[in-house]
Backbone as CSV, one residue per row, in Angstrom:
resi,resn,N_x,N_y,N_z,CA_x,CA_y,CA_z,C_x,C_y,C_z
1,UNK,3.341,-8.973,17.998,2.195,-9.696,18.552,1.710,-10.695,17.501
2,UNK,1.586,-12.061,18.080,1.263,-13.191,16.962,-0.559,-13.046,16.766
3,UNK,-0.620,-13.524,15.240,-2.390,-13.676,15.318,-3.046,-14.334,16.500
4,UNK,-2.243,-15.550,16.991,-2.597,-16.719,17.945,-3.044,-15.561,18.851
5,UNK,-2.243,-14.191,19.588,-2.639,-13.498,20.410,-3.763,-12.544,20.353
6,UNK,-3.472,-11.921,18.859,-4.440,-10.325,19.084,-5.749,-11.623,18.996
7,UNK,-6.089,-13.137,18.017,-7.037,-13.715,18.084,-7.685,-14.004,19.600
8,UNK,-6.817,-14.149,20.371,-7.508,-14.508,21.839,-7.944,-12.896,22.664
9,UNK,-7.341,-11.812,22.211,-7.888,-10.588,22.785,-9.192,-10.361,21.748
10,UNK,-9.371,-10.625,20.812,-10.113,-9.987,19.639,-11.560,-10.973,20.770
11,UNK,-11.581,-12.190,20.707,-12.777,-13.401,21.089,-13.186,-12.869,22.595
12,UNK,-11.570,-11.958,23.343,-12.017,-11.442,24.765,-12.932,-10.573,24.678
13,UNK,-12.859,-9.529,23.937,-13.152,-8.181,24.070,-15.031,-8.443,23.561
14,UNK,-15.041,-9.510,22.330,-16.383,-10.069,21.938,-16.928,-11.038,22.843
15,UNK,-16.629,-11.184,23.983,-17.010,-11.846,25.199,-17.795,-13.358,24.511
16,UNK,-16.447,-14.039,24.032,-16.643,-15.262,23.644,-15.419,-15.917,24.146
17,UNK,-15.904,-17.030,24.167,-14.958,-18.288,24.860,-13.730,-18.336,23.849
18,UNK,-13.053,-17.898,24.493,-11.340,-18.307,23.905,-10.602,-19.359,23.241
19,UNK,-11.224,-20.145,24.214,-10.681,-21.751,23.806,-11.578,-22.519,22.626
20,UNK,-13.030,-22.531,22.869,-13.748,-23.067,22.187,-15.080,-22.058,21.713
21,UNK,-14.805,-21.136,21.143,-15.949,-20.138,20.838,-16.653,-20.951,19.911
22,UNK,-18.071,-19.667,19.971,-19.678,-20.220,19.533,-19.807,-19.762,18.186
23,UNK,-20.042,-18.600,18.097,-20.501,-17.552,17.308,-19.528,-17.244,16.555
24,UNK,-18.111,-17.333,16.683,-17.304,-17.284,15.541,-16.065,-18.135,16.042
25,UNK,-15.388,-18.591,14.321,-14.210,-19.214,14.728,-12.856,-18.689,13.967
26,UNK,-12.090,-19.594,14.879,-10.465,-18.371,14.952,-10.187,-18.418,13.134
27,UNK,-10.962,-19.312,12.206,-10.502,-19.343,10.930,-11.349,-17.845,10.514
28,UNK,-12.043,-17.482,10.604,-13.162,-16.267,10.708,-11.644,-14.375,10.831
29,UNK,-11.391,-14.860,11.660,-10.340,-13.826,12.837,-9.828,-13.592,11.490
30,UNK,-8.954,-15.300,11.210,-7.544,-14.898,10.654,-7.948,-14.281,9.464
31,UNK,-8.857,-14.721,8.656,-9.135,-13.773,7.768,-9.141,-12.262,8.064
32,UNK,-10.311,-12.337,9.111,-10.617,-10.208,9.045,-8.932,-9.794,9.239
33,UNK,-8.150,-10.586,9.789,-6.986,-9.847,10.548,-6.327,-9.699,9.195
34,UNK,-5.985,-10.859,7.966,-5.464,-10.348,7.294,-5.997,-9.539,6.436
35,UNK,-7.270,-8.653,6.299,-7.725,-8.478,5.323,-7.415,-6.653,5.707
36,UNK,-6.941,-6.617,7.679,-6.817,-5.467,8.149,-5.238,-5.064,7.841
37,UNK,-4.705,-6.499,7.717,-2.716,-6.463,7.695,-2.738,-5.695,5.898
38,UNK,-3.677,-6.319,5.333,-3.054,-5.504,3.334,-4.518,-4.487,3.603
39,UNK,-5.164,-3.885,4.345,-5.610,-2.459,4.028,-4.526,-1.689,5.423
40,UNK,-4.093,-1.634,6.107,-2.919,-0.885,6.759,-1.630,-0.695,6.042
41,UNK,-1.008,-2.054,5.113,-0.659,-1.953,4.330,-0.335,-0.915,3.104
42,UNK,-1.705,-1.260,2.407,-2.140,-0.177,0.925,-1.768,0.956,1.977
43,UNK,-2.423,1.324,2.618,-2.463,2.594,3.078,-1.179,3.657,3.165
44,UNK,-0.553,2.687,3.957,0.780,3.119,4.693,2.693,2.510,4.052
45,UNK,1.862,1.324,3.443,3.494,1.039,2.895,4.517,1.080,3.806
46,UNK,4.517,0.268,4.651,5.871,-0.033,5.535,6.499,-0.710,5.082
47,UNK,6.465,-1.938,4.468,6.762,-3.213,3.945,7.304,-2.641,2.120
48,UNK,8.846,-2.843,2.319,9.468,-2.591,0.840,9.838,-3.748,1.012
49,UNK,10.315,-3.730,-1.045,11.321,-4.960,-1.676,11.574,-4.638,-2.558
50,UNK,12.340,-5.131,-3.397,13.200,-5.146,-5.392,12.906,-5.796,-5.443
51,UNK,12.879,-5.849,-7.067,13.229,-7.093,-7.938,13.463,-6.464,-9.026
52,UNK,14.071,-7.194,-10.009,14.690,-7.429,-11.414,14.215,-8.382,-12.290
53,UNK,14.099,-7.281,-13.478,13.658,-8.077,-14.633,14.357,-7.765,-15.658
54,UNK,14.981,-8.478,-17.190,15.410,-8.186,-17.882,14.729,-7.894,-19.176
55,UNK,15.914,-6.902,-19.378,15.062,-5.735,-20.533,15.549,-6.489,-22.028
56,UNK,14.584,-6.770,-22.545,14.662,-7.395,-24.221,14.674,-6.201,-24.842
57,UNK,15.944,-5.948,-26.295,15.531,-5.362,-26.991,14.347,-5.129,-28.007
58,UNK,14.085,-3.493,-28.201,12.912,-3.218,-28.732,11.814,-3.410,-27.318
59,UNK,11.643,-4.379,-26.343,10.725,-4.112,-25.694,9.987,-2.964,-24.308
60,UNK,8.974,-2.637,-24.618,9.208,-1.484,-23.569,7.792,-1.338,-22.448
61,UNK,7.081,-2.692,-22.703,6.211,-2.664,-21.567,6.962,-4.092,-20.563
62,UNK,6.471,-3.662,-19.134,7.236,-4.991,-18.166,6.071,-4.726,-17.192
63,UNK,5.818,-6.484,-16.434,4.970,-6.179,-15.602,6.113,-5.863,-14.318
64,UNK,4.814,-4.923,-13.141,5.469,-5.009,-11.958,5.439,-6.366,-11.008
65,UNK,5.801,-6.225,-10.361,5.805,-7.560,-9.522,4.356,-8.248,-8.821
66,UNK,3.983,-8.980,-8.739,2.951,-9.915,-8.441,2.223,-8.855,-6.896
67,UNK,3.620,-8.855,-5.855,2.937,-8.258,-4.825,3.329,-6.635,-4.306
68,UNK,3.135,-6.349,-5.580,3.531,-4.703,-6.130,2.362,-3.956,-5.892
69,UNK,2.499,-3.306,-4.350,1.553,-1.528,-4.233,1.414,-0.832,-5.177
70,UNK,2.320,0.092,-4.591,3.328,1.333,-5.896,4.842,1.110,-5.975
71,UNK,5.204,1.232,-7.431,6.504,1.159,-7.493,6.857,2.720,-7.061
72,UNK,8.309,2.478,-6.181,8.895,3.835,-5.990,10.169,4.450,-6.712
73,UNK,10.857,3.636,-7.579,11.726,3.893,-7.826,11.969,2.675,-8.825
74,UNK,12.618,2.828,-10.258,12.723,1.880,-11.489,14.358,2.632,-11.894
75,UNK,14.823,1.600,-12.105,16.495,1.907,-12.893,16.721,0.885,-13.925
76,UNK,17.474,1.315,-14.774,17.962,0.573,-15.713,18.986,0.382,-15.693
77,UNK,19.634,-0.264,-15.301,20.864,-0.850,-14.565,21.465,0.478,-14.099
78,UNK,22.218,1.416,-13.840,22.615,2.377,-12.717,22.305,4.089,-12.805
79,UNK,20.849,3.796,-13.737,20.356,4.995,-14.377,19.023,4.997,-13.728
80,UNK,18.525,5.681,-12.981,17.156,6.387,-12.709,16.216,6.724,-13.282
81,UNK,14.954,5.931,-13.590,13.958,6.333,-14.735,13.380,7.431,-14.452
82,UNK,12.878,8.385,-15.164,11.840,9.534,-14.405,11.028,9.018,-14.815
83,UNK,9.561,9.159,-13.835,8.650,9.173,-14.248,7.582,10.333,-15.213
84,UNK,6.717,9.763,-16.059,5.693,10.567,-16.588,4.263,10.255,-17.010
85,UNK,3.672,10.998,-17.333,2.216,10.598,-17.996,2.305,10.631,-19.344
86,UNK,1.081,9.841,-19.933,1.095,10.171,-21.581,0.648,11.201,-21.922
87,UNK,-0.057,12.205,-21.227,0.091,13.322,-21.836,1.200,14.670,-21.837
88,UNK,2.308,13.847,-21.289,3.499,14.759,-20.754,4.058,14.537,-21.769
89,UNK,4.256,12.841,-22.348,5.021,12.529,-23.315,4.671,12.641,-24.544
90,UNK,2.873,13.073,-25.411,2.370,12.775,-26.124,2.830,14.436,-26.106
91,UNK,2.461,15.465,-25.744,2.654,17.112,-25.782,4.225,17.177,-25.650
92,UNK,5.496,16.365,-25.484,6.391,17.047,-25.660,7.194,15.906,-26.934
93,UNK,7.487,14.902,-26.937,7.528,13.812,-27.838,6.350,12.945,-28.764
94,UNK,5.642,13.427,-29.682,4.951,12.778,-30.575,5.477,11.693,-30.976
95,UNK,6.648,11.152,-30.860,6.936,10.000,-32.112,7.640,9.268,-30.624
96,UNK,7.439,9.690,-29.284,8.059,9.125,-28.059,7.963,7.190,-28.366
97,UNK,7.191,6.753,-29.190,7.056,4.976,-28.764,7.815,4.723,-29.718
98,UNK,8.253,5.403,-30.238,9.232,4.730,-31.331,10.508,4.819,-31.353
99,UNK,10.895,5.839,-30.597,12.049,5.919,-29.941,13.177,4.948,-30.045
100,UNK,14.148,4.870,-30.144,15.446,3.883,-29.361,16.455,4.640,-29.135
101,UNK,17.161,3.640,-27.964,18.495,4.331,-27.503,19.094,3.256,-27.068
102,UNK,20.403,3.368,-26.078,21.544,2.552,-25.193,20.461,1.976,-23.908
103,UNK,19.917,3.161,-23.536,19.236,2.825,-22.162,18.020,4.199,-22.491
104,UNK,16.669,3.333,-21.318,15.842,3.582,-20.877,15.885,5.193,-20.340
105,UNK,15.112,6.111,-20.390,15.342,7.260,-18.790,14.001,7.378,-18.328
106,UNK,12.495,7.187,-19.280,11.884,7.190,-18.605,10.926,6.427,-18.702
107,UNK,9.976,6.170,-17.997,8.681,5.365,-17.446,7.210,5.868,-17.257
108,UNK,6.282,4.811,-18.092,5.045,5.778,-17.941,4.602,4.537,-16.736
109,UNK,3.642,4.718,-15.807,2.436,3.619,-15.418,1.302,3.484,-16.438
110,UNK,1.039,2.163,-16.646,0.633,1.006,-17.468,-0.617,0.664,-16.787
111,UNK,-1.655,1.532,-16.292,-2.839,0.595,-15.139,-2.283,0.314,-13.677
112,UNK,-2.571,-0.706,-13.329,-2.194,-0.611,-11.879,-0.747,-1.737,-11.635
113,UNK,-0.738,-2.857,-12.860,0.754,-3.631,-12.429,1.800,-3.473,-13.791
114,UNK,1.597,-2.617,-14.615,2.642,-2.657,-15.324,3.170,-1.150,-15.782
115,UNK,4.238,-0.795,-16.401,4.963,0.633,-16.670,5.337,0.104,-18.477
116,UNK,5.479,1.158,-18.783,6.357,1.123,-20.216,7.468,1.667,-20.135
117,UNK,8.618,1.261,-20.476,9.821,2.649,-20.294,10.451,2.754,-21.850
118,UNK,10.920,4.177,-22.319,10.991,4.542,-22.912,12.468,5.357,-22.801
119,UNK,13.015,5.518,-24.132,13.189,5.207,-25.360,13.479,3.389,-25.030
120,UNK,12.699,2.776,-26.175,12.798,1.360,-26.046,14.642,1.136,-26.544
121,UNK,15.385,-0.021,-25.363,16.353,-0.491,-25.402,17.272,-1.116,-26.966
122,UNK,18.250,-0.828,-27.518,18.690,-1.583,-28.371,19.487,-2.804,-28.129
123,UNK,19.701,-3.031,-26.626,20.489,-4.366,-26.468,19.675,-4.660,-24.933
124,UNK,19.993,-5.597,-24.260,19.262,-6.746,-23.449,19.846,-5.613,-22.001
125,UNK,19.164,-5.845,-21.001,19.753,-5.098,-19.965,18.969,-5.723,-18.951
126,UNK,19.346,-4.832,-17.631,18.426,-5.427,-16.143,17.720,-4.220,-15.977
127,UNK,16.059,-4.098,-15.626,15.242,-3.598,-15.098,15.206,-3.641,-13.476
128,UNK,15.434,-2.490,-12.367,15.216,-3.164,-11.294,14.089,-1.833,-10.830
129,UNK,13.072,-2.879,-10.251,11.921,-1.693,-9.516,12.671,-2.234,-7.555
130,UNK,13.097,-0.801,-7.671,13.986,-0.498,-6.312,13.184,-0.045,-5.142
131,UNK,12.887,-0.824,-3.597,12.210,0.052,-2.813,10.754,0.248,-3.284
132,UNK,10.271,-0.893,-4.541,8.398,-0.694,-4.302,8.006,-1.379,-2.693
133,UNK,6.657,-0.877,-2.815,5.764,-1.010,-1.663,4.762,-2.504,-1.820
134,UNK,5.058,-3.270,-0.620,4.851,-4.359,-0.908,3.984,-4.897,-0.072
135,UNK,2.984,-5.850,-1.139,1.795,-6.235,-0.776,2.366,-7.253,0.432
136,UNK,1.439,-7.376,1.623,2.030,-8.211,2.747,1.791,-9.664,2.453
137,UNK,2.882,-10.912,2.875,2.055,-12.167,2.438,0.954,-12.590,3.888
138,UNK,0.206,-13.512,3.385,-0.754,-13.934,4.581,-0.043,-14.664,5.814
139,UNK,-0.731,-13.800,6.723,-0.254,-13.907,8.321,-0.767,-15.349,8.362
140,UNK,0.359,-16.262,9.211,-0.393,-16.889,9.964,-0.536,-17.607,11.251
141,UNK,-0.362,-18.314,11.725,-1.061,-17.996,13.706,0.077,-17.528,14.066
142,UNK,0.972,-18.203,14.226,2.210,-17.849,15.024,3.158,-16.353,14.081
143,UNK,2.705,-16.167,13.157,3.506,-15.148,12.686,2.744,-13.647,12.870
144,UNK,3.766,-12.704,13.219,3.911,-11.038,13.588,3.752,-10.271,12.408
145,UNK,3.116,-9.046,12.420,2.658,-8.725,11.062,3.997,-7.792,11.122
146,UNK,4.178,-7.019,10.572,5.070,-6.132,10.072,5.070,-5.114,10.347
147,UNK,4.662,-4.779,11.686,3.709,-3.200,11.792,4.631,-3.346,13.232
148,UNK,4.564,-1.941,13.653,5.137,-1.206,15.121,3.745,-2.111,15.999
149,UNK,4.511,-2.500,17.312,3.386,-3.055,17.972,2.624,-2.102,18.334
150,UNK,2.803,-1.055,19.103,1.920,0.082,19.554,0.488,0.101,18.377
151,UNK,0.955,-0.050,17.132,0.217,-0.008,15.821,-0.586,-1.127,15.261
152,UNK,-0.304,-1.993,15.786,-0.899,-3.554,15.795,-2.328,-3.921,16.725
153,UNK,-2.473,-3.193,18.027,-3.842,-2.726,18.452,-5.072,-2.444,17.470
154,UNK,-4.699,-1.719,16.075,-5.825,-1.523,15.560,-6.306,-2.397,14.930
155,UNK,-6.056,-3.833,14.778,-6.228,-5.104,14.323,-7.370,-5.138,15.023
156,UNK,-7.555,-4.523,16.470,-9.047,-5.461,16.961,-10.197,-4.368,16.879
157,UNK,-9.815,-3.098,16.591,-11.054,-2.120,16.135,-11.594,-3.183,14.727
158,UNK,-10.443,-3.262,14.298,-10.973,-3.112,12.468,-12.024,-4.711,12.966
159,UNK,-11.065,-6.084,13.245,-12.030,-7.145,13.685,-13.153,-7.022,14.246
160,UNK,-13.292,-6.233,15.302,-14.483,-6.333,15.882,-15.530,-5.447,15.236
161,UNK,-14.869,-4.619,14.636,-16.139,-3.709,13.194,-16.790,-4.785,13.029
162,UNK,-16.236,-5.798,12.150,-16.799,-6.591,11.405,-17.816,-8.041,11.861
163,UNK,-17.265,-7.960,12.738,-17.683,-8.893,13.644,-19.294,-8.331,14.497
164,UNK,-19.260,-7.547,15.102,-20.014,-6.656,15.318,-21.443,-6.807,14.119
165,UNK,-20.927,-6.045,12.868,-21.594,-6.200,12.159,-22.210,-7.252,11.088
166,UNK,-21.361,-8.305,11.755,-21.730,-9.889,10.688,-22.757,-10.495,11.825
167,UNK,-21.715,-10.681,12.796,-22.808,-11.551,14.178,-23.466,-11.146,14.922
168,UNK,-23.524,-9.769,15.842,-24.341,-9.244,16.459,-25.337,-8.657,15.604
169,UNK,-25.205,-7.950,14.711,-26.048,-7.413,14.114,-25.918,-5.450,14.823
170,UNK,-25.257,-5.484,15.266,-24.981,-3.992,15.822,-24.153,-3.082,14.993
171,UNK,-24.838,-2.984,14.094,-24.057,-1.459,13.058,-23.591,-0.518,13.944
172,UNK,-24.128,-0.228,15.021,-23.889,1.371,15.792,-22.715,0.693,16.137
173,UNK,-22.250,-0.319,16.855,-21.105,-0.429,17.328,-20.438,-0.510,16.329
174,UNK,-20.362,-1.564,15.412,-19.646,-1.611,14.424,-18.769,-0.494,13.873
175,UNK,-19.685,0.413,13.262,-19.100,1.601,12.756,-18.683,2.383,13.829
176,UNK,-18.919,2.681,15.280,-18.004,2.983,15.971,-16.354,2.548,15.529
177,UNK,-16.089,0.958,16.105,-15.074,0.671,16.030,-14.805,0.696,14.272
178,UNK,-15.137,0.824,13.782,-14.202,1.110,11.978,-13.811,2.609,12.016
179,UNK,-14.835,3.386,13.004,-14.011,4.947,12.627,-13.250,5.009,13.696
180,UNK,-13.385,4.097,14.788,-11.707,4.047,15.935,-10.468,3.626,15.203
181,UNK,-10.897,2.832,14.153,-9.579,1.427,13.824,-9.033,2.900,12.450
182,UNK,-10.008,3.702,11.498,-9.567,4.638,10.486,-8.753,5.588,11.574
183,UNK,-8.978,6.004,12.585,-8.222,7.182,13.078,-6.988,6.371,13.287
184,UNK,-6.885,5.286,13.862,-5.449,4.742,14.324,-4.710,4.556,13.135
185,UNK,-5.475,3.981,11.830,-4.779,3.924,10.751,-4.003,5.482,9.774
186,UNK,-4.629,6.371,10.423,-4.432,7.472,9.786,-2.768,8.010,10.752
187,UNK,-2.548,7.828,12.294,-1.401,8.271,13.003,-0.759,7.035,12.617
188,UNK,-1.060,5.957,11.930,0.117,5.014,11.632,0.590,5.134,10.129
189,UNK,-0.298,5.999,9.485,0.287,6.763,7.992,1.289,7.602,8.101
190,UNK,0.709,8.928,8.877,1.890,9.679,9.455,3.004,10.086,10.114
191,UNK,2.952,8.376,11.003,4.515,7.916,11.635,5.459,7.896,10.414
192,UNK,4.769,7.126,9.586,5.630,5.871,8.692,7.039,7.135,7.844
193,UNK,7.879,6.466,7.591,8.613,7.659,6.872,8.602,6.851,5.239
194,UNK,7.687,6.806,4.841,7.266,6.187,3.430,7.470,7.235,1.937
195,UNK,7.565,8.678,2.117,7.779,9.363,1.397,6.302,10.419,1.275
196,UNK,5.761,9.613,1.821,4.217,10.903,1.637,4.377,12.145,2.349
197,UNK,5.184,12.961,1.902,5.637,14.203,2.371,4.292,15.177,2.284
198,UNK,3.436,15.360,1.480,2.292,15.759,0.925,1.478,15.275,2.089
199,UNK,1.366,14.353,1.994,0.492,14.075,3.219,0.669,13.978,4.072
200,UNK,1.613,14.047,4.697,2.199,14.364,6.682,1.942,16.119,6.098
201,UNK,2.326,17.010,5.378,1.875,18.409,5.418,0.743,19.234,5.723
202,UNK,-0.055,18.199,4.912,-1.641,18.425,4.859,-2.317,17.731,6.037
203,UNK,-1.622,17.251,6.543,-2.226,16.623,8.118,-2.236,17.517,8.851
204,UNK,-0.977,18.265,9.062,-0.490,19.572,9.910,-1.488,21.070,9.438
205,UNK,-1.967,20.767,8.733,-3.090,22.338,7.967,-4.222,21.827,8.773
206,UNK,-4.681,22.871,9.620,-6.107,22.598,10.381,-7.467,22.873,9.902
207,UNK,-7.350,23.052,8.391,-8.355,23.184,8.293,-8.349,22.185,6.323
208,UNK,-9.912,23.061,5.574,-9.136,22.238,4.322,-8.281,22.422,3.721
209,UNK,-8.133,21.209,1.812,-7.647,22.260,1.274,-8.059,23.287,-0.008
210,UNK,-9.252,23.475,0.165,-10.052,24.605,-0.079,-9.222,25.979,0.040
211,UNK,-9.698,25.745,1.645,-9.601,27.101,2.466,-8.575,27.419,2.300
212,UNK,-7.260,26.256,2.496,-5.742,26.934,2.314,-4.935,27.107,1.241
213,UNK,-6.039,26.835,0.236,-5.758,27.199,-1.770,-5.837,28.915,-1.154
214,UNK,-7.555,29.287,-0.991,-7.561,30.227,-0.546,-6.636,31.380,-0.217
215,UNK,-6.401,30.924,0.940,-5.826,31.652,2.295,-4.132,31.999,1.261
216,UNK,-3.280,31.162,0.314,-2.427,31.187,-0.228,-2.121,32.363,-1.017
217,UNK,-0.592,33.092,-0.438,-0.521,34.862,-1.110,-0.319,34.605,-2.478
218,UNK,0.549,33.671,-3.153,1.135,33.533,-3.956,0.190,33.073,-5.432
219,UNK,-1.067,33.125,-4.990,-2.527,32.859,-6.063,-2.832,33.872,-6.322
């Protein structure tokens, strides 16, 4: 479904003129719409890509890519980094940054766009972050977002939240439709086969996870 469209259902449903609306205009839309395309996005990660960067010796921080979620997977040319924390590496390797070797094995996260990998390289190589989760680029009229159409409906909860609450002035509705547009976003998390195994599990537990720390024999 193109913006040009869910925009003319979004102006229907706000019982404004289609062609030439009052109270808001379609430059208004395309924003909320994309601002609903990268939070469905973050959320859910449908949208992968690679890229490659090359590894300088001695160096061992690299940024991730510009429109980099989460990275899912980093190799050093046909080797698999594991991931870790610094306190995994600081409690089992003390002298871990000083390290060198042939190749890389593992990777810390660096904040939110960069990793360090470790033991730092003695000769030049390729870095590839394989299968990260990727920020969407901006929709525009004629272009289809990236999403299952069935799943593309929640474009006009999330719009008309906002809308609702910029121009009418109706919070009650508003926040209606933002906790319609969060539930749809939540069965379009748990379609996705993105790797959140953890969280399609804990969807299936009916209650918290308190109760089912609890309820657990093996504690």
């Amino acid at each position: 479904m193109s913006t040009t469209t869910l925009t003319t259902e979004i102006l229907r449903e706000f019982r404004e003129n289609t062609t030439t609306p009052v109270s808001v205009t379609s430059a208004e839309i395309t924003q909320y719409l994309n601002w609903w395309y990268q939070d469905m996005c973050t959320f859910s990660k449908p949208i992968r890509n690679s890229a490659t960067v090359t590894i300088n010796p001695e160096q061992s921080i690299y940024a991730l890519p510009n429109d980099c979620i989460t990275v899912t997977e980093v190799w050093d040319g046909n080797d698999r980094l594991s991931p870790r924390t610094y306190n995994e590496k600081d409690d089992v390797e003390p002298r871990w940054r000083t390290s060198y070797a042939d190749r890389a094995n593992q990777y810390v996260p660096l904040g939110y766009n960069q990793i360090e990998c470790y033991p730092r390289r003695t000769a030049a190589g390729t870095l590839t972050f394989h299968a990260y989760s990727q920020m969407p680029a901006t929709l525009s009229a004629a272009q289809d977002p990236i999403i299952p159409l069935h799943h593309q409906r929640s474009a006009k909860k999330y719009v008309l939240g906002f809308l609702h609450a910029a121009k009418s002035r109706n919070i009650k509705l508003a926040t209606k439709y933002m906790q319609e547009y969060q539930m749809q976003r939540g069965q379009f998390d748990a379609s996705t086969s993105d790797g959140h195994i953890v969280d399609r599990q804990m969807a299936e537990i009916p209650f918290s996870r308190t109760k089912y720390n609890r309820m657990r024999k093996d504690r």
